[in-house]
Each structure stands twice: as C-alpha cells, then as structure tokens.
VOVEX-728558 format. One record per residue: x negated, y, z of N, C-alpha, C in turn; residue in one letter. Coordinates in pm, whole numbers, plus 32768, in hexadecimal, padded with zeros to 4 digits. Each point is the difference from the previous one (the first is absolute). Last residue first. Example, Ala and Ser with C-alpha at 12.3 -4.5 7.8 and 13.67 -1.06 7.14 Angstrom:
2
7AFB7F1F82C47FAE80778006804D806D8049S/7FE37DC47FF98059807780007FA680788000A/
# end
This chain:
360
8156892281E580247FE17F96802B80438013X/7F397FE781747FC3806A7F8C80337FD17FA1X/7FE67E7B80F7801E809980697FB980217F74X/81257E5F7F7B7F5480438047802780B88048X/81E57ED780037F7780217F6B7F978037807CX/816D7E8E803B7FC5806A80407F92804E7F97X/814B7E797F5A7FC2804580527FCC804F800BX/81F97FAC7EFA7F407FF9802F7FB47FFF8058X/820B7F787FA77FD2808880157F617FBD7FCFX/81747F167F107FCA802B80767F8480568010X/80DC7FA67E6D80567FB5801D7FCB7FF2809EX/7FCD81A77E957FC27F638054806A7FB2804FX/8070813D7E517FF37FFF80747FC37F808041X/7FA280277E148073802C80377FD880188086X/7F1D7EB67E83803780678009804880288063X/7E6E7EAB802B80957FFE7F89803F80798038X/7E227F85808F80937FA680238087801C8011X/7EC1816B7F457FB07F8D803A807B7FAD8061X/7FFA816B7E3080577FD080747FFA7F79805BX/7EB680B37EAC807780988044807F7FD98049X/7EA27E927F897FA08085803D808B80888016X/80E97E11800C7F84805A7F9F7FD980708042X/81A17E3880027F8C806480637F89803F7F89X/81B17EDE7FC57FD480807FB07FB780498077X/80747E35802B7FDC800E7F697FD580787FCEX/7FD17EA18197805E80877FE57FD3801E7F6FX/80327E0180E57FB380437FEC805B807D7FDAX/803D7EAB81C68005801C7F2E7FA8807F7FE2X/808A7EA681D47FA5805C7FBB8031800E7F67X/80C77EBA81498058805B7FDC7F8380A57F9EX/7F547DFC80A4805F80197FC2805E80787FE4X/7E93802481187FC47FE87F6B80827FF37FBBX/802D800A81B47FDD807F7FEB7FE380067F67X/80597E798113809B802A7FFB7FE4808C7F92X/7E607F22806380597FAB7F7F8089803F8031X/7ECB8084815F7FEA80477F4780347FB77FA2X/80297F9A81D5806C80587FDE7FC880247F96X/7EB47F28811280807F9B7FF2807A80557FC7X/7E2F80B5804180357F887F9B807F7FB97FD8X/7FA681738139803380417F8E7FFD7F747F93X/7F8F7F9F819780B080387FFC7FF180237F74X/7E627F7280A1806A7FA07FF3806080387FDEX/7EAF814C804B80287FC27F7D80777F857FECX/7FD880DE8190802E80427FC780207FC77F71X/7F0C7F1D814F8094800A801C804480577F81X/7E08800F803680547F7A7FAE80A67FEF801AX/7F4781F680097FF77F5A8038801E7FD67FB3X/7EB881977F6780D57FDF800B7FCC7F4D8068X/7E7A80F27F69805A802F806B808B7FBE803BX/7F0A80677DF97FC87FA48077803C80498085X/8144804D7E5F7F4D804880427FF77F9F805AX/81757F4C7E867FF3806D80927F4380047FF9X/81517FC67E4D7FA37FF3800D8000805880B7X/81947F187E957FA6804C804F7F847FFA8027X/80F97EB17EE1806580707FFC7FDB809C803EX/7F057E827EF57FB1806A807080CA80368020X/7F997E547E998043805880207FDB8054808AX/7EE07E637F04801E8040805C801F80887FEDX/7EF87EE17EDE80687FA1804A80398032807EX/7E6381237FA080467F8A7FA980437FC08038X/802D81F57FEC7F9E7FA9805180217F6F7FC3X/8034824A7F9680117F847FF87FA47FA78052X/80A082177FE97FC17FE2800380137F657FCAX/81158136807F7F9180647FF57F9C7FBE7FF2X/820080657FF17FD17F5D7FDD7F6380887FE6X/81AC80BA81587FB97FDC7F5F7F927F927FF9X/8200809A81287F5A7FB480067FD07FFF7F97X/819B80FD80FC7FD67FCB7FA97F717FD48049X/8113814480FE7FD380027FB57FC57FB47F84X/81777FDC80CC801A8062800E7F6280317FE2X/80797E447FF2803A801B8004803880AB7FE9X/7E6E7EF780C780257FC37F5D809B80517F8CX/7FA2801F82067F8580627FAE802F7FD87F95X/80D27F1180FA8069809F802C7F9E80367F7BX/7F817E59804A807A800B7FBC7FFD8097802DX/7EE97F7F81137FB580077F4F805980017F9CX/80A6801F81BF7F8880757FD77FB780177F7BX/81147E5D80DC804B80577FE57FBC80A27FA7X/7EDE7E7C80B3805C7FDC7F68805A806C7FFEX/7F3E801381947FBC802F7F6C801C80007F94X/810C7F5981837FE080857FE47F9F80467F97X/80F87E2D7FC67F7F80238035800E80C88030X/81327E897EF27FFA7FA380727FA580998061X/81457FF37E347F8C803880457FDB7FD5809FX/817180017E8F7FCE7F8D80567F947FDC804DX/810E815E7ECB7FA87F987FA67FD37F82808EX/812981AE804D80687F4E7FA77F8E7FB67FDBX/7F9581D58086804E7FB9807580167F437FD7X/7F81816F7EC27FAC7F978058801E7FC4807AX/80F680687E477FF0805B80667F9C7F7E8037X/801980FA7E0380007F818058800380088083X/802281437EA4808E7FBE80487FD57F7F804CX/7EB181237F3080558033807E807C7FE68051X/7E287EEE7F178073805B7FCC805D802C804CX/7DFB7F7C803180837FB1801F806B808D7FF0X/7E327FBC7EF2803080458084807B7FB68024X/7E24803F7EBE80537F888012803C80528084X/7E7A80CF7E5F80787FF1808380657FB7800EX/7E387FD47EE6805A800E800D8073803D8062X/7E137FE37F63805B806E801980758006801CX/7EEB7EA17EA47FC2804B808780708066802CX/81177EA37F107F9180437FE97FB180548089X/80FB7E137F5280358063805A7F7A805E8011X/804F7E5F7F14801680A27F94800D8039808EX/7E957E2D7FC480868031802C804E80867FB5X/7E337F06801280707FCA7FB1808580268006X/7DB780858051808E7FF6803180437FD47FAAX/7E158047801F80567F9A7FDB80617FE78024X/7EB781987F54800D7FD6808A805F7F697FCDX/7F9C82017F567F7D7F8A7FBC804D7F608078X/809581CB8063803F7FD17F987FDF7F6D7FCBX/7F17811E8141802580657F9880287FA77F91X/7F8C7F5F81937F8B7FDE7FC8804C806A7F91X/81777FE380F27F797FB180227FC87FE37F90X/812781E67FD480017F60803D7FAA7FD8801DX/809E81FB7FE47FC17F907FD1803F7F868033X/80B98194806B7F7E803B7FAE7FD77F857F9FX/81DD804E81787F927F9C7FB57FC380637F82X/81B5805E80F57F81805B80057F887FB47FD5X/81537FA37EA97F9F80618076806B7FDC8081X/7F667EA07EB3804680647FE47FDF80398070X/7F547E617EC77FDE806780558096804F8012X/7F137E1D7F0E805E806F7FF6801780468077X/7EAC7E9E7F86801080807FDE805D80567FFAX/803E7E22806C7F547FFA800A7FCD80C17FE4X/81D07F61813C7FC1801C7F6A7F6D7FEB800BX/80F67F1781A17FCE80747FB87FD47FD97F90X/80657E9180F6809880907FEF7FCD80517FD4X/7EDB7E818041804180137F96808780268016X/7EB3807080EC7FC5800F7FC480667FD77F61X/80A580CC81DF7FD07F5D7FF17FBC802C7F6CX/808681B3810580417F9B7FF57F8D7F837FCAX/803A819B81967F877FE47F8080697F717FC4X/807B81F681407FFA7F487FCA7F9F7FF87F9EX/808681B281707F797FC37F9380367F4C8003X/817A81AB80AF7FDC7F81801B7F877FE57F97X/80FF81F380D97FD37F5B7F737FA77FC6803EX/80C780F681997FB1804A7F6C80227F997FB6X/8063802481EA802B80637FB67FB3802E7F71X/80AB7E4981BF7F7A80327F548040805A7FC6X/80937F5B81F3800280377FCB7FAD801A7F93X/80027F1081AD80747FCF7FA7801480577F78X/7E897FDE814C8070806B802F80797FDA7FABX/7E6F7F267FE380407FF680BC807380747FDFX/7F0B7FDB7E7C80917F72803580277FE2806AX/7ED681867F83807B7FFF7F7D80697F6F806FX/7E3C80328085806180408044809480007FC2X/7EAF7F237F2980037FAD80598090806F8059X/7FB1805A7DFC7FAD7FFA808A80327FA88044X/8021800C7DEA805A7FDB80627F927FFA8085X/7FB180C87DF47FD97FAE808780627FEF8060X/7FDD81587E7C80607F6E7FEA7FE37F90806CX/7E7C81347F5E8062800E7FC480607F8D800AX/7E447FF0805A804E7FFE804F80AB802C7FDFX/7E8D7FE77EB680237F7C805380317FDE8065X/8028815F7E307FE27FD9807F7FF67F838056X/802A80277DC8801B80A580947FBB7FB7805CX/80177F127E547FD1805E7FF7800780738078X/808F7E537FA9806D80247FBE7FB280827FDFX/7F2E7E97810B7FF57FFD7F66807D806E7FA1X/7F00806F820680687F997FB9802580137F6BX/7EB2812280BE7FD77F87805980897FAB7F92X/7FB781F87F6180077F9F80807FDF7F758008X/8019815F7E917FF7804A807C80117FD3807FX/7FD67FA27D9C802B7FCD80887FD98035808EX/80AB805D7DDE7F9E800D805F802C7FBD808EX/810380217E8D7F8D7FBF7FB87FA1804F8049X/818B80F28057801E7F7F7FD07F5E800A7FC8X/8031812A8148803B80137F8A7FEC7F617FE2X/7FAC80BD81D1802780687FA980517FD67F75X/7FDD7EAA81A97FA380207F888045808E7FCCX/809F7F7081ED800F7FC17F907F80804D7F9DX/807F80BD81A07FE47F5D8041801E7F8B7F76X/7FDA8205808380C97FD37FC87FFA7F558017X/7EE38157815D800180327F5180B87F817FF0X/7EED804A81A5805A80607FDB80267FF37F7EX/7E917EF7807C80907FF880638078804C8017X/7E3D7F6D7E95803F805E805D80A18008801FX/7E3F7EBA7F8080A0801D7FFB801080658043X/7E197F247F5C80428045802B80A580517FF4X/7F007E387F73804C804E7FEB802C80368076X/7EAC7E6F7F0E8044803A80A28018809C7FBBX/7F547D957F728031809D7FAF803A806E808AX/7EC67E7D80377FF880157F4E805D80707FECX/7EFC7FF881B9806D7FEF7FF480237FC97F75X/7EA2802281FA8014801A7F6B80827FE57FCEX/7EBA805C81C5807F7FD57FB07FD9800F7F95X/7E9C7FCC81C3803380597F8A80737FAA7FC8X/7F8B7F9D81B47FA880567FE1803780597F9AX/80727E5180C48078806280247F6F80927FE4X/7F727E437FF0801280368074804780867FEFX/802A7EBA7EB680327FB780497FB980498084X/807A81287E577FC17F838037800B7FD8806AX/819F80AD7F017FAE804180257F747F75803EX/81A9807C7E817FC97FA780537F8280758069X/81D9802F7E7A7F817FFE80317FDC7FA7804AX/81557FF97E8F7F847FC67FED7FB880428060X/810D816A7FD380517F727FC17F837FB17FFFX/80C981C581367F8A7FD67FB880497F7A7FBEX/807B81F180D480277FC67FB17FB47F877FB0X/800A81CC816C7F9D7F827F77801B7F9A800AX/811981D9808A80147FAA80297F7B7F9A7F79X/806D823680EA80077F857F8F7FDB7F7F8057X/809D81478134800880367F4C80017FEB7F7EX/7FBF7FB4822980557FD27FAB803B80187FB2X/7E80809380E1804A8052800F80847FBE7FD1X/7E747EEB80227FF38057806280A980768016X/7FF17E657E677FAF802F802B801A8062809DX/808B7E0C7F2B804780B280107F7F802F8072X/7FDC7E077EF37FC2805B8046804180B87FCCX/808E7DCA7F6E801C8090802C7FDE80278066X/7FBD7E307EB57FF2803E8095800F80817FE4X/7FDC7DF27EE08031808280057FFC803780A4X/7F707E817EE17FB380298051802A80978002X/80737E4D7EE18062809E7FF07F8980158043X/80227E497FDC7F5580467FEC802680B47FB9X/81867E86803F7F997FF47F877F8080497FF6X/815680C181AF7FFA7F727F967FA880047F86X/7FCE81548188805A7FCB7F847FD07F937FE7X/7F0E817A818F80517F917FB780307FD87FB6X/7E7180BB8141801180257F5E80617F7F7FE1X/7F8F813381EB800C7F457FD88037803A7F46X/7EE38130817D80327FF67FAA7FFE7F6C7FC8X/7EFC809D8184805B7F958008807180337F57X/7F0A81BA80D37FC27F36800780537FCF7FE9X/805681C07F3880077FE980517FC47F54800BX/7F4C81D87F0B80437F757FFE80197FC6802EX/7F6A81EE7F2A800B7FB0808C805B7F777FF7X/7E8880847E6A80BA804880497FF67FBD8075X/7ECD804A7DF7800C7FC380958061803F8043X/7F4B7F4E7DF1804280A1805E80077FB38089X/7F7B7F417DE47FEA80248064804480668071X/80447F0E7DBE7FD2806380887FFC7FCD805EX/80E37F9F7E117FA97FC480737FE3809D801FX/811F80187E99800D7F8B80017F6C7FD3804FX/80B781D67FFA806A7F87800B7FDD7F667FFBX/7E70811A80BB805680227F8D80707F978019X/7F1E814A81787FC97FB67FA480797FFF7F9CX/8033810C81C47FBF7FFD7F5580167F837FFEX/80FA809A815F7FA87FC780157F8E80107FB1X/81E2808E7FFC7FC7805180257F687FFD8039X/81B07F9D7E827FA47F82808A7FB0806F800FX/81EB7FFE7EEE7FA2805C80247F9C7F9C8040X/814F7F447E877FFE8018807C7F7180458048X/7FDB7F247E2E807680938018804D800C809BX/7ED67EA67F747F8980747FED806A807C7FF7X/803B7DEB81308024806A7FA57FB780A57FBCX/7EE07E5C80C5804E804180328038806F7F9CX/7E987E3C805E804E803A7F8F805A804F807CX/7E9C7F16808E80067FB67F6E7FF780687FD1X/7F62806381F480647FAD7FAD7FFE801B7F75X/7EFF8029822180177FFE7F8D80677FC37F9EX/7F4380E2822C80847FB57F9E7FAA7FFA7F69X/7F56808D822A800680097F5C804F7F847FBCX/803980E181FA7FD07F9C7FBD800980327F82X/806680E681F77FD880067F5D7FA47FB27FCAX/81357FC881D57F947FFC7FC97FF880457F88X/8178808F816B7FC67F877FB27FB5800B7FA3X/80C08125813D7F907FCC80227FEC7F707FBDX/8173812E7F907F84806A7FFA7F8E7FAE804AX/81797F177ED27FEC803380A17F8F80418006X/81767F0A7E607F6C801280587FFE80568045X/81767E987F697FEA806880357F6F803B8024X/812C7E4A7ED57F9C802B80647FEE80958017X/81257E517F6E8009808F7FD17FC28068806BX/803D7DD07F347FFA804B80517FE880727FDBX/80FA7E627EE77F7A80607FFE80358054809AX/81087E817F8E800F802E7F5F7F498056804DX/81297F1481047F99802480297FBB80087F9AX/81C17F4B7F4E7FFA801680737F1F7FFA802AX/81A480007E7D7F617FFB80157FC3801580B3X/81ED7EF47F3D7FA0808280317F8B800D8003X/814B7EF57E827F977FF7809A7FDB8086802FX/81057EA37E507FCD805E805B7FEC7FFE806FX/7F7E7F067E3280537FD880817FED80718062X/7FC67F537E34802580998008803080038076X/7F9B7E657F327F8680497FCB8001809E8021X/810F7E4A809A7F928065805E7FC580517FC3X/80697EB87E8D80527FE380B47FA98067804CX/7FF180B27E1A7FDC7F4780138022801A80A8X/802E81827EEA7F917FDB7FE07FDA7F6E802BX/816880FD80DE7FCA80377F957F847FB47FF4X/811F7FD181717FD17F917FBC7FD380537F74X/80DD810581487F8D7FDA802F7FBD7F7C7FD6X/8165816E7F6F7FFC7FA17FCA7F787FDA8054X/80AC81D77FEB803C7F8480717FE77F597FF5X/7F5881547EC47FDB802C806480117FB88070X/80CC7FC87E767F717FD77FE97FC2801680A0X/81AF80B97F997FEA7F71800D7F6E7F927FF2X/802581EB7FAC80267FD2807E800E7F8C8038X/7F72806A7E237F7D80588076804D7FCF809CX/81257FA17E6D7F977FCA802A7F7F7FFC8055X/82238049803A7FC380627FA97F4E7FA28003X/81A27F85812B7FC37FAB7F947FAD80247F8DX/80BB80E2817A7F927F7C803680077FA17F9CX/806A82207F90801C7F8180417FAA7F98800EX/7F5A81FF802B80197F9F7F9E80677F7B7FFEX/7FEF821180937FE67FD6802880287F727F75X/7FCA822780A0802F7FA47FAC7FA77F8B8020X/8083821881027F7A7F7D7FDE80517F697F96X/808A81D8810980377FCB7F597F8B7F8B7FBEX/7FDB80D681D080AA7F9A7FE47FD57FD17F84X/7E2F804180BE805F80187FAF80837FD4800BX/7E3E7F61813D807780187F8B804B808E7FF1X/7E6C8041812180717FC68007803A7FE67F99X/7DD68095805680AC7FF67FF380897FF57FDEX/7DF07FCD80B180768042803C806D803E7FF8X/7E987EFB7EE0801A7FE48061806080108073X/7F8380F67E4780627F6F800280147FD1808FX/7F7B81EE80497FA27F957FA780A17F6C7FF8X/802781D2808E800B7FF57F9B7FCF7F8C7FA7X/7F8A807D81BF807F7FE98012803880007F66X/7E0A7F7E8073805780777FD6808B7FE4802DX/7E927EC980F0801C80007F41807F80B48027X/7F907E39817D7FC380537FBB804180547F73X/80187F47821B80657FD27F997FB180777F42X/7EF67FD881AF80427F818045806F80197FA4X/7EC881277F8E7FC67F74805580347FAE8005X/80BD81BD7FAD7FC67FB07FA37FC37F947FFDX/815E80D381267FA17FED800C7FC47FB67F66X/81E3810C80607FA67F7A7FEC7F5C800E8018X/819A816680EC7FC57FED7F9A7F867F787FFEX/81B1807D81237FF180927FAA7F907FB07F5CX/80767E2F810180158088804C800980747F97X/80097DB28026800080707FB7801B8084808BX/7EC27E5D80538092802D8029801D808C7F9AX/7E207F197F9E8071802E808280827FFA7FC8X/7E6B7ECB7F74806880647F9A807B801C8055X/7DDE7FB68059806F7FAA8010803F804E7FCAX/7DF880047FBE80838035804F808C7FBC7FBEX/7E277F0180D7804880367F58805A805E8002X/7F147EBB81407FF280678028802B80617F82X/80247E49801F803480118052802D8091803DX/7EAF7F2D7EAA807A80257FCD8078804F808BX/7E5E7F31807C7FC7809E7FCA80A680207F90X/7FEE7E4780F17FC780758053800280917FD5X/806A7E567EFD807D803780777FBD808F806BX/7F727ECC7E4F7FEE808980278072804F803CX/7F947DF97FE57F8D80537FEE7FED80C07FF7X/81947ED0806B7F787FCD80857FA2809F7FCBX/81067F847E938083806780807F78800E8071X/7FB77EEC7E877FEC80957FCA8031803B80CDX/802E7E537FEB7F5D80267FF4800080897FF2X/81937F2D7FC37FE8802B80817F7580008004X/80B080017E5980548058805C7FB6801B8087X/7F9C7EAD7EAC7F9E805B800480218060806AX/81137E8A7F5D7FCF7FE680497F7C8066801DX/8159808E7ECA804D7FC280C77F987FBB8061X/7F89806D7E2B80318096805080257FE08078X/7FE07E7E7EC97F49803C803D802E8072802EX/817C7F5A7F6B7FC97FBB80547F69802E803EX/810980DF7E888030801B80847FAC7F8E807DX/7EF680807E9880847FB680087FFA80458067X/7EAF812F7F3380167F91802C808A7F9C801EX/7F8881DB7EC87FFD7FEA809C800F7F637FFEX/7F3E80ED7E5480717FD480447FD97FEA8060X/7E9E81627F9C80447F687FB4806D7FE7803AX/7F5981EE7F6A7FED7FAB806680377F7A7FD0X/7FF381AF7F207F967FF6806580277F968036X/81157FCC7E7A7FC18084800C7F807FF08051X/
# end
C-alpha cells in the first residue's frame, strides 16, 4: 500500500537504541496512557468506544484450530525459508509527540494525503503546503525508511499521522510523502473498503493498537493489539474487515493466505496461568491478546510484529515482552466470524471495556 516492508528483525534491534537516545527528550514528553478512571483521554488511549480498538471479544467468537491454515501459518516462524517469519516486538516502533502553545510554527510539505478524510490546511490530496506548531527534536522512526511520527495536536483531538517524513538537517522545515489527519475520537479504520484512511497498509490508523509505555508499568493493555505479519504469511490481496486495503493495493509480493485484517486472539479456554509466562509484560500482552485480540495491520519482511510499543517503553520492558512472545504466538489463532455487525464475534464481551471518551 503506502509504505515499504519494515526491516529484519536484526537491523530493528540494532537501530533500537539510536532511535531510543534520539527521541528520548521530546517523546518523553507524549501523553502517557493513565490509570483507567470515569473517562479515556484521547491522547493517551485513542478511537470511539465503538471503534475495533476498544472492543472486547465476543463469547460467541469462533475460533480456528492450530492446524486451520491462516493459524498455523501464523505460528510457523520458518514460513518462507529458516527465520523467514521470525517474531518480534517492534519495540520504539515511532514516538508520539505533543504540541505546545510555545512551540515554533514551521512549514511542512507533503506528497499525498487521504482526499476522504477532512484537512483543514488547503491544498490538494496529492501535494501541498501548511504550517503547524512543531515540537524540536521530532525523531522520524521505522525500519526500511518507514519515517513514521505522531504529532496530537494542542487540544488532543487529532492526531498527524506521518509515513516517509523527514525534516532538514536545521530542524527548519518537514516534509512527509504521505500524512493523515486522524481524528481521535472517530473509529481509527477506513470508512469503506478500497480506500485508505491511514498510515498502515490495512488502511486505518497508525496508532491504532500501540502498546504505551504506561500500559506496562501498570500491567494492564485495555485494547487490540496492531500486528503486522511476515511478507510470506500474508495474502498478496486478500482482505477482510476492518482492512480497506492492502500493500501497494494488492499489486505487492506476498506468498502467504493470512489476509489484511485479520484477528488473531487467544481462545478462552486457554488459561494463561499454564503458558509459562516468565514477564509481567508478557502477562499483559497475553491478558490483551486474549480479551481483546490483535489484528494484522500491516507487513514486514522476514518478520512476524506480534506488537508494536511507542518510543518510551524500556529496554527492560521490551526484553520481557521478547522473551514470552513465542509462549504468546503459539496459542494465537485466528477468529473467523468478526465483522462490521459483530466486531470480535458475536455475543457478550468477554471483558469489560474501557473507559469511554467524555461525551460518548
């Protein structure tokens, strides 16, 4: 779709701590994803209480065996030749920046930006101009030359959403090839199939599905999980919802059947107590996987994403969750009857929700 495969897991591990140095300052300052209370902060856990994101399986959710092909494909981290599906945390995946009433206004330019999402700047979907407050020190991260970054605006309302930016080397002007105003209230996916309304190749959002830094001091992830699977686990075109699209819209060189959109969840009889979970995090990302699922939002090469954390998280943190995502991968499957009228499978949730926005 918009963007290229992410890098090995190896060039991700060794980029990690450059990325972390480089925008430890101004990420630092990001809002964090409080302590649940009355009501969520859009900032710091985003999207509708109606959006996929926030919520919860379905009892009557259906589920695939681990030998159904999309699942076993899934768990199979030799797909495609030794390592070709080797999972991993994305760990310092992109920073999530905050602007401030005394930070500069710089001019921006960019490629391309969705033409069915509102922009309140002019120009046209495909190039323009506009200027915004911007905070210094924005670090542009991902693998394979992603150059992804989240700027939430003043009132934390919307969220830009960039892919491919950069800024020059005196921090003067930005640019981006593709940036999407998100709004932080809305559902955090594409309106309709065969449009795309975000940053990740499935077509929605790019924060959508982030794992905060606070999320793991507190032991607690109250939303879906954003995976991206290996290039040859994913379909070259086959889609399902909430997925709009794919990479490069199909045209692309995948080999796999596991389609954009998928949902992968740990089934309800599995108990997690028994998987062997060494990590408090590891426990958190099982509880989430679990009660809310993880959708496939994207691809990377030679590399299963089981998660994606925000710049911030420790290295302590990521270690843990490394060392417990193969107990987490093996019991994942895929759901079969999630859909737009019954978003992770029919029936009563299988846990509560979070906190809805004020004014829902």
């Amino acid at each position: 779709m918009l963007r290229s495969a992410a890098a090995l897991a190896l060039v991700l591990a060794l980029q990690g701590a450059a990325w972390a140095q480089q925008g430890a300052a101004k990420a630092d300052a990001a809002p964090a994803a409080e302590a649940p209370g009355p009501f969520r902060d859009p900032a710091a856990q985003p999207f509708a209480s109606t959006s996929i994101w926030n919520t919860p399986l379905g009892r009557g959710a259906e589920f695939q065996s681990g030998t159904d092909a999309e699942t076993a494909l899934l768990r199979n981290q030799n797909a495609g030749g030794p390592a070709g599906a080797f999972a991993w945390i994305g760990g310092h995946a992109f920073g999530i920046y905050r602007q401030g009433p005394d930070d500069p206004v710089r001019p921006w330019t960019y490629r391309g930006r969705p033409p069915t999402v509102p922009w309140p700047h002019g120009g046209s979907p495909g190039g323009g101009r506009f200027s915004m407050r911007t905070p210094p020190g924005i670090a542009f991260m991902g693998g394979g030359g992603d150059g992804h970054a989240v700027l939430v605006d003043e009132e934390g309302r919307y969220a830009y959403e960039m892919w491919r930016a950069a800024a020059d080397p005196g921090g003067q002007t930005y640019s981006a090839h593709y940036i999407i105003r998100t709004d932080l209230r809305g559902s955090g996916i594409a309106a309709r199939t065969g449009t795309s309304e975000g940053v990740r190749a499935f077509g929605g959002s790019l924060i959508g599905g982030l794992v905060r830094r606070a999320e793991l001091d507190r032991g607690e992830i109250r939303h879906a999980i954003a995976m991206a699977a290996s290039t040859s686990q994913a379909s070259p075109n086959r889609i399902v919802w909430p997925a709009s699209t794919t990479d490069n819209d199909g045209r692309n060189g995948h080999t796999g059947v596991i389609p954009m959109g998928a949902l992968f969840a740990i089934p309800p009889q599995v108990d997690l107590d028994r998987l062997g979970l060494k990590t408090r995090e590891g426990r958190a990302l099982a509880r989430a996987f679990q009660e809310f699922g993880g959708y496939i939002t994207d691809t990377a090469s030679r590399t299963l994403a089981i998660a994606y954390l925000e710049e911030g998280c420790t290295e302590t943190q990521i270690d843990h969750l490394q060392s417990d995502k193969d107990r987490i991968l093996a019991v994942l499957a895929m759901v079969t009857n999630n859909s737009a009228a019954h978003p992770g499978g029919p029936g009563p949730r299988v846990a509560a929700p979070p906190p809805p926005l004020k004014g829902e």
